[in-house]
Every structure is written in structure tokens, then in C-alpha cells.
matplotlib code that plots the C-alpha trace (Angstrom):
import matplotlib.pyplot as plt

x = [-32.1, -34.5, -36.3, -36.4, -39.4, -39.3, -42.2, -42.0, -45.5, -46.5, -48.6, -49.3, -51.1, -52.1, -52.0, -52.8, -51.8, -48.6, -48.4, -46.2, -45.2, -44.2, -41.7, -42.4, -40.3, -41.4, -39.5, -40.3, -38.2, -38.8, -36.7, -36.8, -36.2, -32.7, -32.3, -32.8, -36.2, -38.4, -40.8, -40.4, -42.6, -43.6, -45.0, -46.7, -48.1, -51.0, -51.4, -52.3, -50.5, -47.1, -46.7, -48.0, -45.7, -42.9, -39.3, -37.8, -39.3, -37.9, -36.2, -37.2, -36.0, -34.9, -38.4, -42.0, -43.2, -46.1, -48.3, -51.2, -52.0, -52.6, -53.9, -52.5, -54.4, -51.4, -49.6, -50.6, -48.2, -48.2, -46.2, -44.9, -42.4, -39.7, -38.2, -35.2, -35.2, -31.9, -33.1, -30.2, -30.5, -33.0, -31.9, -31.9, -33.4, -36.5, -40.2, -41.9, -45.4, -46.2, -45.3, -46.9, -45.6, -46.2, -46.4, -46.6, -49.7, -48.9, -52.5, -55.5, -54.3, -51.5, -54.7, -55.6, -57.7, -60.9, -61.4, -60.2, -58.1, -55.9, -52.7, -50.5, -47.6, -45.9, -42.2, -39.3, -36.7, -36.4, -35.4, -31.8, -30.9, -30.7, -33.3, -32.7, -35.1, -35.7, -36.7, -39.8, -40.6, -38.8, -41.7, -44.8, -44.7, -45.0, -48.6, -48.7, -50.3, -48.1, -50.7, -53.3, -55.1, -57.5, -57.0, -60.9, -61.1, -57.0, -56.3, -57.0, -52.9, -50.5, -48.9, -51.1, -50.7, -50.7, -50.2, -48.4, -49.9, -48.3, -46.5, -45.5, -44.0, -41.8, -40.5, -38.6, -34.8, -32.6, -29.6, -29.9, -32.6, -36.0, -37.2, -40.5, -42.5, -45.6, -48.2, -51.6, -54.5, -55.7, -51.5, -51.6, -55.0, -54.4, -57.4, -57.9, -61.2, -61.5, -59.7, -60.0, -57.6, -57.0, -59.2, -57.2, -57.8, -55.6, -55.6, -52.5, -51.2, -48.4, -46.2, -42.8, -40.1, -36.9, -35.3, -38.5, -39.9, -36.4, -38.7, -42.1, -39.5, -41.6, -40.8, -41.3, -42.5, -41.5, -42.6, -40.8, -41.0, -38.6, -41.2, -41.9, -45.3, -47.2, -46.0, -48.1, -48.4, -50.0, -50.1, -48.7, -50.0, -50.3, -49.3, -47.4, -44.7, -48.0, -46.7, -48.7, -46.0, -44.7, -45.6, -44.0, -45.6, -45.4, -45.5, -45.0, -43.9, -45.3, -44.7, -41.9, -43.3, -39.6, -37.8, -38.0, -40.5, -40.2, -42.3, -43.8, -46.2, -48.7, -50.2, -51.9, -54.7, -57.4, -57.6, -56.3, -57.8, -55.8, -54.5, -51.1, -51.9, -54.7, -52.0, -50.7, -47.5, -45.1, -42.3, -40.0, -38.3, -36.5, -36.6, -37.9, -38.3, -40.0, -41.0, -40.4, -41.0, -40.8, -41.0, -42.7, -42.4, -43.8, -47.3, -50.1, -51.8, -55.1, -55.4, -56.8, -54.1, -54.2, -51.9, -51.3, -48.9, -47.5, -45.1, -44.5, -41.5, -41.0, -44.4, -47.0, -47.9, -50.0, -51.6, -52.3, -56.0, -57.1, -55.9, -55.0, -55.2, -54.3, -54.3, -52.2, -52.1, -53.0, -50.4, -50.2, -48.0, -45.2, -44.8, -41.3, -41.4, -40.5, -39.7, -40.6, -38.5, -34.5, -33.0, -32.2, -28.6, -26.1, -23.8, -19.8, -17.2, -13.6, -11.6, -8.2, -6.0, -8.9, -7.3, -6.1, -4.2, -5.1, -4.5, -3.8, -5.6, -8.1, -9.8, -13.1, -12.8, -16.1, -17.3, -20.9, -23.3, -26.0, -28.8, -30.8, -33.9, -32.6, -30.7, -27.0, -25.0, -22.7, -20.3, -23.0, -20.2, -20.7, -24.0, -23.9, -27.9, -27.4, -27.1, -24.1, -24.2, -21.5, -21.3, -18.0, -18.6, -16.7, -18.9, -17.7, -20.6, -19.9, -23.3, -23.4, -26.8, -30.3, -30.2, -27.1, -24.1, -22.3, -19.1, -19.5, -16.1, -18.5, -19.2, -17.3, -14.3, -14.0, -11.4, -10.8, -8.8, -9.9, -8.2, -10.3, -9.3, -12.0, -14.4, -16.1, -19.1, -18.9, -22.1, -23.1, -26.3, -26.9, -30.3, -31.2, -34.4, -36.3, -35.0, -32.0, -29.8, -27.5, -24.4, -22.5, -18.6, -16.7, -13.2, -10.8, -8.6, -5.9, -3.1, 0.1, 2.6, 6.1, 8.9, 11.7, 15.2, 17.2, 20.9, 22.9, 24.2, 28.9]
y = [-19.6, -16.6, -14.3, -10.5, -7.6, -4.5, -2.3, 0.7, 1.7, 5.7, 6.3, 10.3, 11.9, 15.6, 17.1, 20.7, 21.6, 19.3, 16.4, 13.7, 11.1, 7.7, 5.2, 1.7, -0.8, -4.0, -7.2, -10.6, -13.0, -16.4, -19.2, -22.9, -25.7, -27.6, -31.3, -33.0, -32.2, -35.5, -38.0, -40.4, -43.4, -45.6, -49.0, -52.1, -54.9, -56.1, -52.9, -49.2, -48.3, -50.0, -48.1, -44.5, -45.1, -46.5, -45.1, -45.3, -44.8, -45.1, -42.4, -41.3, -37.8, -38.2, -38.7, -36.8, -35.4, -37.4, -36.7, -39.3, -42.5, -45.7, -49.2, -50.9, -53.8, -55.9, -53.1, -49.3, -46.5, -43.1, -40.5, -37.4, -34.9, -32.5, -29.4, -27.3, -23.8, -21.2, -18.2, -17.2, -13.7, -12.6, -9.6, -9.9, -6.4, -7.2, -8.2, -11.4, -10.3, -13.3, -16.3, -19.2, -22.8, -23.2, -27.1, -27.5, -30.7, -31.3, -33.5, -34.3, -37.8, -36.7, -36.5, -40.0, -38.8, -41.1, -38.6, -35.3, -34.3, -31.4, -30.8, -29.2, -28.2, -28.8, -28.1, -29.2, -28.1, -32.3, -32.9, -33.8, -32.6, -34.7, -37.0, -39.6, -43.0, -42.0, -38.5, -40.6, -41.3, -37.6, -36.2, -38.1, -35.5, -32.5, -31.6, -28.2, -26.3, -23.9, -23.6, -26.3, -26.3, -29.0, -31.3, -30.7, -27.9, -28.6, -27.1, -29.3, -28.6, -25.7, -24.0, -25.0, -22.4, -22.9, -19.8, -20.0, -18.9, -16.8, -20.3, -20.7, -17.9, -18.0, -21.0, -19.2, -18.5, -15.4, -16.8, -20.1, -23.0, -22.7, -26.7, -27.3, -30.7, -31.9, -34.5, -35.2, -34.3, -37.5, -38.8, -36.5, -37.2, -40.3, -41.8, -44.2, -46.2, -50.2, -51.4, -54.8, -57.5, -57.0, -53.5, -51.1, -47.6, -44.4, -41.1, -39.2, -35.9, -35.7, -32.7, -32.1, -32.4, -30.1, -33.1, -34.1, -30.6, -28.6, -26.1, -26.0, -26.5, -26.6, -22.3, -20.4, -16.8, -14.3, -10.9, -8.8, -5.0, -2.6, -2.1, -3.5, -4.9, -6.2, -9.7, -12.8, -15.0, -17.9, -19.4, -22.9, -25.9, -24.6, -25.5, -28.9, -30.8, -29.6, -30.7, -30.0, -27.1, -26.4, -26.1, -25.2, -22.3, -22.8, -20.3, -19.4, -16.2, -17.3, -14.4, -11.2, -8.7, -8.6, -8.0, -10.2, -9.1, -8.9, -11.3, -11.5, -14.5, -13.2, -15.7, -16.2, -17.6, -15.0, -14.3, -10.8, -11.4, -8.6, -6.1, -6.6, -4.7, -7.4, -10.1, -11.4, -12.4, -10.7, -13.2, -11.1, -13.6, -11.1, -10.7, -14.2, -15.9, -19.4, -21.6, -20.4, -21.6, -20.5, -22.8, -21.5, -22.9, -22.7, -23.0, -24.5, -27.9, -28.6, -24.8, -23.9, -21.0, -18.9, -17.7, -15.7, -14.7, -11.2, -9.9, -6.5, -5.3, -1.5, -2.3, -3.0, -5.4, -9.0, -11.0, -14.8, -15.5, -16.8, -17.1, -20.9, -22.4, -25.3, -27.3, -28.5, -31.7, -32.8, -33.3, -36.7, -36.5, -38.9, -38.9, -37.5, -34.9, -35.7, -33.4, -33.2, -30.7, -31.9, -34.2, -32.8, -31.4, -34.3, -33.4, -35.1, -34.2, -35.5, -35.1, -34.5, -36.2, -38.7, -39.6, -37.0, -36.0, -33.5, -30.3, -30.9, -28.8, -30.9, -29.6, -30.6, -30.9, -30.4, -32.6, -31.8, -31.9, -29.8, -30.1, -27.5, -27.9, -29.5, -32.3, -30.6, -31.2, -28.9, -28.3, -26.6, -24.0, -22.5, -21.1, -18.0, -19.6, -22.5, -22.8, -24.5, -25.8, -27.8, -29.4, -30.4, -32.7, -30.6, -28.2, -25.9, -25.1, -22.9, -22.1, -19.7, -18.3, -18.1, -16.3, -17.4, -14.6, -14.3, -14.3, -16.9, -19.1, -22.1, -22.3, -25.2, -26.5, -26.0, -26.2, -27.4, -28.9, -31.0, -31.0, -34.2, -37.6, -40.2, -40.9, -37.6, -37.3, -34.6, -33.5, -31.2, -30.1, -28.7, -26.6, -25.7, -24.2, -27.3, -29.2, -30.4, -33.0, -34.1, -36.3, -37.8, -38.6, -40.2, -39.7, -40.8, -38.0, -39.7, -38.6, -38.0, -40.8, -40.3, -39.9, -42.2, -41.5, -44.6, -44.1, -46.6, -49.0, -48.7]
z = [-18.0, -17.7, -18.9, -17.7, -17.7, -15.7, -15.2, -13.9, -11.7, -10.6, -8.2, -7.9, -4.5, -4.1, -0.8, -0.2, -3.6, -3.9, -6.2, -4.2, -7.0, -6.0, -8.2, -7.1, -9.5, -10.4, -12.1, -13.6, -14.4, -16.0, -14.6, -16.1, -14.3, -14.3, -16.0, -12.5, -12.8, -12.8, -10.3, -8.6, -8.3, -5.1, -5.5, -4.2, -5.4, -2.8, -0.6, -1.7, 1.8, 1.5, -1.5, -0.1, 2.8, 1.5, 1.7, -1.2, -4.7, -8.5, -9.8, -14.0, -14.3, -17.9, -19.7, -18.4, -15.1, -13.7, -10.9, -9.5, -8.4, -10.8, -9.9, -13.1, -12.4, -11.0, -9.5, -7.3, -8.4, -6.7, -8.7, -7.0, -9.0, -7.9, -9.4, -9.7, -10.1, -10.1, -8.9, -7.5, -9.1, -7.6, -5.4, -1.8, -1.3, -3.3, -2.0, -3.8, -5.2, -7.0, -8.7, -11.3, -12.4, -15.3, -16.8, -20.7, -21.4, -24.9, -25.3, -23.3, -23.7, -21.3, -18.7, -17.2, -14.7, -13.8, -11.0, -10.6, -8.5, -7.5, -8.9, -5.4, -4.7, -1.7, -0.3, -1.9, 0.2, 1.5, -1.8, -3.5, -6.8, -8.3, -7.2, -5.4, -4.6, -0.8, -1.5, -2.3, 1.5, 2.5, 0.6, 2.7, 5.4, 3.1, 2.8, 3.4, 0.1, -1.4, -4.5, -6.3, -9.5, -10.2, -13.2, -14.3, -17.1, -18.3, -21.5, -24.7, -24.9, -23.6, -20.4, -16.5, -14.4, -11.0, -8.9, -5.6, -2.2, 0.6, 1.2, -1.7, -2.4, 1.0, -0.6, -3.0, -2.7, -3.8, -2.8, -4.4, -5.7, -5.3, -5.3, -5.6, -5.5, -6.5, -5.3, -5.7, -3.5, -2.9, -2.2, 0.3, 2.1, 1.2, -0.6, -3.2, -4.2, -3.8, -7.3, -8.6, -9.9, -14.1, -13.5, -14.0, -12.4, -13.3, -11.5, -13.0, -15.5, -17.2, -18.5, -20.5, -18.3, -19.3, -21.3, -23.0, -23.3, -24.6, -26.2, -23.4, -20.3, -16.9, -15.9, -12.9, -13.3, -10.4, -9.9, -7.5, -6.4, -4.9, -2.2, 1.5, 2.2, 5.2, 6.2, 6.7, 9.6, 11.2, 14.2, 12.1, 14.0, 16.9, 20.7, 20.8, 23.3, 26.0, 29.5, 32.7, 33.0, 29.3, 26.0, 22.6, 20.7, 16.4, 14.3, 11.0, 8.3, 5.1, 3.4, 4.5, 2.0, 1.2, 4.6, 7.5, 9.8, 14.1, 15.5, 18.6, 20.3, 23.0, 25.1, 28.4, 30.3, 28.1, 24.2, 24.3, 20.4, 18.2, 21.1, 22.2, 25.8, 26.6, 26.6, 29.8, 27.9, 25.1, 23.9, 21.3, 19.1, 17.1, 13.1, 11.7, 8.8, 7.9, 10.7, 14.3, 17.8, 21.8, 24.5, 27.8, 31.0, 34.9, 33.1, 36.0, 35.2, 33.4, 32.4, 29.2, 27.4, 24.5, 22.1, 18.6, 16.6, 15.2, 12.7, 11.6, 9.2, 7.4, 5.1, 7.5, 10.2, 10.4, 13.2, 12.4, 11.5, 14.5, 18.5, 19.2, 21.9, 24.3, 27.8, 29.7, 31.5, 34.9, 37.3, 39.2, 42.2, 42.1, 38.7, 37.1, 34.8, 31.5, 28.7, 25.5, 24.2, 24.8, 27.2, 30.8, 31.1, 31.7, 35.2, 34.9, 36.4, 37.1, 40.3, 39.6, 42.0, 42.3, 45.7, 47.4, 50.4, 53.5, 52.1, 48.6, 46.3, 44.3, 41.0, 39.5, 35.9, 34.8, 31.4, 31.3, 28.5, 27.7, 25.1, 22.4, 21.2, 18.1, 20.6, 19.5, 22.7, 24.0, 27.5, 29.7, 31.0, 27.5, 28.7, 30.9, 31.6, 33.4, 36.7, 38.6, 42.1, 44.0, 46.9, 47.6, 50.8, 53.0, 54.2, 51.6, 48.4, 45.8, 43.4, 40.3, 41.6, 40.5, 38.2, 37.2, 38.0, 34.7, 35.2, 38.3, 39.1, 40.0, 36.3, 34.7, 37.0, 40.4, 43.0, 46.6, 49.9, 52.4, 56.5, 57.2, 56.2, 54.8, 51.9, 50.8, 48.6, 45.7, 44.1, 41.0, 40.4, 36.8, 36.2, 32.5, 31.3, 31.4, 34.3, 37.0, 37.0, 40.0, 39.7, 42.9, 42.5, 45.8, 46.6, 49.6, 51.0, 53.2, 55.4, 53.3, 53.4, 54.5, 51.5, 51.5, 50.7, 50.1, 50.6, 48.7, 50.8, 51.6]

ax = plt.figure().add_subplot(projection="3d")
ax.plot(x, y, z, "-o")
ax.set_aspect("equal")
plt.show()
């Protein structure tokens, strides 16, 4: 359900005598949120804790939406809400300009707020529609703001806004539901003051949910334009997975201005601040969206580096805020590199006859596993990237070259013959990105036995 305004803006610009007008269309639409709308609550009896950190949670999404912390003198509660938006209509080749929640309070009496606190909303996208008891603990790790209003100065009754930041607003979906959730400040900190047995202490709002509210439904107001703006960016969390040698680089488009911008990280061992020539290093990561990363490697150890973040689509361009950066680790001889990033490739292999004769042809059949970023494992001959290096205990090698040649015959399986009889030792190296792996196979080549012919006996 929606609502629908256009407005239609002119902007007019003389130059030398001609009047350039410019038609820059701008929409907004009202959505209201689906029945699964509701919160969830999170309890404990003895320990504030258990119940902030608890996985599951109790599901009411047929009555109000609450938001807050109570001690009820026997028992904490933390509330935290979810909602469900359709805003599937929204067309794809629109920019978001801005957005507002809006939350009918029917009475101050709805506010039970000792202390004030701020009213936030965080990321829904964890979230199941419709809720479910463990979307409780699925919602601890959101904390990043997407928009906040405090609960000091509500309304005596009506509509809270709360606008949505540059987050927020990169939250919201045209191809489908836009799920937002809400928590309190202090939930998210967390903080909550000593309480005492049979005292009780509340710290919680409520609002209509779309059952109990038919007529002051929780809405979310869009406006879009037909233009492109500038993008936003930051530089997320920063470095993390920091190695004496590697590193992951986080970053993040919070807003697109309404297309996906190119990004780019620079980074080096100098703050080449908001100059893209006075960077050592350029990684292109290609049009981006959302949350993004780049691992770099062959980095030296306990070295301070520098990185930031750029986007730039057809409205304009954005640096992050500020240049983060990181060191890395001191290496100690003797010690194995681990990774943080994915597990090393996995070398297998199969000789096929696994005891062969001189001369017969023996084939390698290759099962090797290889790793993503994300831990999805895959046959490592499906990358043109990795690296391939037999050594088939006969004096013969056969290696796919560094870089890898692309269209290399030691990729995947790999064939031989032997003239020498005893044991032979076959061994596969595998080099990804990250790291190598070796795996050892042994095999018996022997002379050829004689064939029989029996002739039955007159």
C-alpha cells in the first residue's frame, strides 16, 4: 500500500544570452509496513547480559511495537522491532534522496522512559518475515545507525519521524522489501543501571503496529529523483584479517546517488590524503554497491600502511572522510603462516592404474579443492589463477607457470609413463593467492607379468 506525489523541479541557467532549462523529476511514495511487522523480546531473570546476548527472543507481532529495556522487578526485558516494507516499485533507474519512518504514539503514556534514550534504526536485512524467535540474537550485531531520534521531546500523540542517513537510505530496495529494525541506544551499547529486586525500572516506547494501528500504520516516505548524484563512501571499519604480509581492506557505499558508483582503494606506506597520483597503490574493484573488500598481499612486517576509499558514478565523485590506517605484524622466523582470509588450497589427486606397469600410460586424476573468501570450495582447475606444479617422480615435471599460462595442460589431470620399475613418489604443489600446499601420493610400477593361455586339456 502507497501513496504517490510527483514534483516536477526547473532549474533555468543563462549563458551568453541562452536560457538552458533543466527538468529534474522528483517522486514520493508512501509505503506501509506488512502485518509481520512486530518485536521481539529477549529475557532473563538474574542477569541483564543473558538476556542482551541471548539467541532466541519471543515473537508478538500481532499487538504493538516496542523498543527499550525494562527491569520488571523480577524480570530484564530488551525489546527490539522489525519491519516490512514493499517497495518493490520503486524504479531501478531512480536516485534515493530521502526517506522518514514514521511511528504513530497514540499517548504519552505509550512513553515509559525513566531515561532517554535514542530511538535507532539499524539493518534489517538478518531478519525473517515473518519474525522469527532467533532473529532476536541475529539482530545483536547490528549496530550500525541508519537514523536515531531521541525519545526526549516525543509528541503529546501523533506520527515520530525519524529520518534515515546515507545508511539508511542504501538500505532500501527497488526490487523487493526494505526491512528495517529498531533497537535502543543503550541495547546496543549495551548499558543499563544497577536495578533492584521488586524495583521496577522501565526504559521503553511503544507505537501502533499495522494490526493495532489499521488507520496510523508504521509508513515509510521515499523521495526519489530522475537525477544522478555524487555517491558516499567510507572506509567501513577499516583494515582487518592484518598479517605480517596481508591484510583485508573494508569499505563501504552508503549511498549510490542512484547508480552504482566505480570504486577504487589507494593504499601504501604514505597518506596520499585526497590525490589519487600520491598513492603508491590503485586497486579497481569495479562498480560496487554496499559493503566491499580487497585483500592485499606480499605486505613487509611491522610496517605502518595507509589506505582510503573512492567512488565515483555519472553524478559526481566521493572520497571516505578520513585515510585509515594499519600495521602489520612482526614476523618470527619459524613460525607458519596462517591465514586469515580462507583456508590454503587442498592438493588430491588419484593415480589411475594405481599400480602400474613399465610403460603404461598412467593418468593423474586431479580432485583438488580450492577456497573463496566466503569458504565456498571449488575444483582449483576452475581457476585460470592458480598455479599447478607436478612432479611426477620420474624426472619428468610439468608446472603451469608463474604466472599461471592459461590454457596450461598441467592444470587439472595429468598424464605419464614410467621405463623404471620400483616405488615412485608423485607430488602436487598447489599455489593460490594466499598460500601453497603440497600433497605426496606413492605408486609401484612393476615389470608386466606374462599372459597365460590355458588350452583345455584332450
Amino acid at each position: 500500500m502507497k501513496n504517490y506525489k510527483i514534483l516536477i523541479l526547473i532549474s533555468i541557467s543563462i549563458i551568453c544570452g541562452f536560457v538552458l532549462s533543466e527538468f529534474v523529476f522528483a517522486a514520493t511514495e508512501t509505503f506501509y509496513s506488512t502485518p509481520s511487522d512486530g518485536f521481539i523480546v529477549g529475557y532473563d531473570q538474574s542477569s541483564y547480559t543473558i538476556a542482551h546476548n541471548a539467541i532466541y527472543g519471543q515473537v508478538l507481532n500481532n499487538w504493538r511495537i516496542y523498543v527499550g529495556q525494562v527491569w520488571t522487578g523480577t524480570l530484564y526485558q530488551i525489546y527490539r522491532a522489525g519491519l516490512f516494507f514493499d517497495t518493490s516499485s520503486l524504479p531501478d533507474d531512480i536516485s534515493i534522496q530521502s526517506a522518514t519512518l514514521s511511528l504513530y504514539y497514540p499517548t504519552s503514556e505509550w512513553d515509559n522512559s525513566t531515561a532517554d534514550f535514542d530511538i535507532t534504526i539499524v539493518n534489517g536485512l538478518v531478519l525473517i518475515e515473518p519474525l522469527v524467535s532467533d532473529n532476536y540474537g541475529d539482530l545483536l550485531n547490528q549496530t550500525t545507525s541508519g537514523g536515531s531520534r531521541s525519545t526526549f521531546g516525543l509528541p503529546s500523540s501523533g506520527y515520530v519521524d525519524i529520518d534515515l542517513n546515507p545508511t539508511g537510505l542504501g538500505w532500501i530496495s527497488k526490487t523487493g522489501t526494505t526491512t528495517l529494525a529498531l533497537r535502543s541506544s543503550r541495547d546496543i551499547i549495551p548499558s543499563f543501571p544497577t536495578v533492584s529486586p521488586g524495583v521496577e525500572y522501565w526504559e521503553f516506547v511503544g507505537f501502533y503496529d499495522k494490526e493495532l494501528g489499521e488507520v496510523y500504520p508504521p509508513k515509510l516516505t521515499i523521495t526519489t529523483s530522475s537525477d544522478i548524484f555524487p555517491p558516499n563512501v567510507t572506509n567501513r571499519d577499516g583494515a582487518t584479517n592484518i598479517t605480517y604480509s596481508s591484510a583485508r581492506l573494508n569499505g563501504e557505499v552508503t549511498y549510490n546517488g542512484g547508480e552504482d558508483p566505480t570504486v577504487h582503494i589507494y593504499w601504501g606506506d604514505n597518506d596520499g590524503v585526497m590525490t589519487a597520483g600520491n598513492w603508491d597503490h590503485d586497486e579497481i574493484l569495479g562498480e560496487k554497491g554496499g559493503t566491499f573488500y580487497k585483500n592485499i598481499i606480499n605486505l613487509n612486517p611491522s610496517t605502518t600502511y595507509y589506505y582510503r576509499v573512492f567512488a565515483e558514478n555519472s553524478g559526481g565523485l566521493d572520497w571516505a572522510d578520513g585515510t585509515a590506517s594499519f600495521s602489520t605484524t612482526e614476523y618470527i622466523p619459524g613460525v607458519g603462516f596462517v591465514t586469515n582470509f580462507h583456508p590454503y588450497p587442498c592438493p588430491d589427486f588419484t593415480p589411475s592404474p594405481s599400480n602400474p606397469n613399465l610403460g603404461v600410460e598412467v593418468t593423474f586424476l586431479d580432485n583438488s579443492k580450492c577456497y573463496n573468501d566466503y569458504l565456498e570450495e571449488s575444483n582449483c582447475s576452475a581457476n585460470l589463477n592458480i598455479r599447478y606444479q607436478w612432479d611426477f617422480g620420474n624426472g619428468e615435471v610439468c608446472d603451469s607457470g608463474d604466472p599461471p599460462v592459461q590454457d596450461s595442460s598441467c592444470r587439472g589431470n595429468a598424464t605419464t609413463s614410467y621405463n623404471i620399475m620400483g616405488n615412485k613418489t608423485i607430488t602436487l604443489t598447489i599455489t593460490d593467492d594466499l598460500g601453497t600446499c603440497t600433497s605426496d601420493e606413492e605408486i609401484n610400477v612393476s615389470f608386466p607379468l606374462p599372459k597365460w593361455n590355458e588350452t583345455a586339456p584332450y
